[in-house]
N, C-alpha and C positions, 0 to 999 in steps of 0.2 A: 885220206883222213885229214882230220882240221879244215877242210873245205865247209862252205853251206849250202845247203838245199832250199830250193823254194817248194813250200810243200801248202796245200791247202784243205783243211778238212772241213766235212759239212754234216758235224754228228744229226741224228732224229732230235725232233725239236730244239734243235743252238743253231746260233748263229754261222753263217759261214763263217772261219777263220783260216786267213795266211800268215806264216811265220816264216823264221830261217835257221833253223837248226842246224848245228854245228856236226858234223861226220864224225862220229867218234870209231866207229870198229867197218870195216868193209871185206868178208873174206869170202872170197871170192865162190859161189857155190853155197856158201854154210847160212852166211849173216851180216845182216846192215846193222847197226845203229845210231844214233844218234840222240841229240840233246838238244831240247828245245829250252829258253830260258826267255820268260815274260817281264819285261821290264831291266829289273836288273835278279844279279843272283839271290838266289835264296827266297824271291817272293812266291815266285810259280815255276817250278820245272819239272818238266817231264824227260824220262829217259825213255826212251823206246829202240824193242827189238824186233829183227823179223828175223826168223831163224829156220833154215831147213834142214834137215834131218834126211839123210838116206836111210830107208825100212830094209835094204839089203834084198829086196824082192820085184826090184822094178816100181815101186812104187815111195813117194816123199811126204814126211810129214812137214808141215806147216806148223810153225807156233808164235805168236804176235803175242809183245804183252808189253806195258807202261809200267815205269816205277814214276810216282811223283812224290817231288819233295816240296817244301816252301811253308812259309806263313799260310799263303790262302789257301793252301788243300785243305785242312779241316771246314772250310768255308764253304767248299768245292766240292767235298764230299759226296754229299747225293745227286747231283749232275755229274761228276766222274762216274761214280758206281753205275750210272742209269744211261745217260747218255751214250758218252764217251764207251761205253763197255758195247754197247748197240751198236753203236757206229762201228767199231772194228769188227763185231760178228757180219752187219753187212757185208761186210771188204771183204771177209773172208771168203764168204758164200759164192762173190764175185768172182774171186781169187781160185776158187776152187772150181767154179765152171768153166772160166776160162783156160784154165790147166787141162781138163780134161777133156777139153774141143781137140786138143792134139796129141 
């Protein structure tokens, strides 16, 4: 934790972007998170989770989700909602095929 990531994402229709988000939660098996912060604090940050879930049946739930704070999220708004929400259902879809190759 406190470490950074180099992470790059390339929602439908946006631009590619690379950042460095800060490690906030790592538990081992359960969930990553981290905090991405644009510029300085408070103008654009996102928090994001990736969390698995054991179903107790041999099988895991997956659940991805962003909390964003800052000035320009209302700005942001409808490219968060659209974009950015696309883009992580991709990953998922990815996410989920590739799981179940093995």
């Amino acid at each position: 934790m406190g470490k950074c990531l180099a992470v790059t994402i390339s929602p439908p229709n946006s631009s590619k972007n690379s950042f460095n988000p800060k490690v906030l939660i790592v538990d081992k098996d359960e969930q990553i998170s981290w905090l991405g912060i644009l510029l300085f604090n408070d103008i654009f940050n996102g928090e994001h989770h990736l969390v698995l879930n054991d179903n107790g049946n041999g099988t895991t739930a997956f659940k991805q989700y962003e909390n964003f704070t800052g000035m320009l999220v209302p700005l942001l708004k409808t490219k968060l909602e659209v974009n950015t929400k696309k883009g992580f259902e991709l990953m998922n879809e990815v996410l989920k095929e590739l799981a179940e190759k093995n």
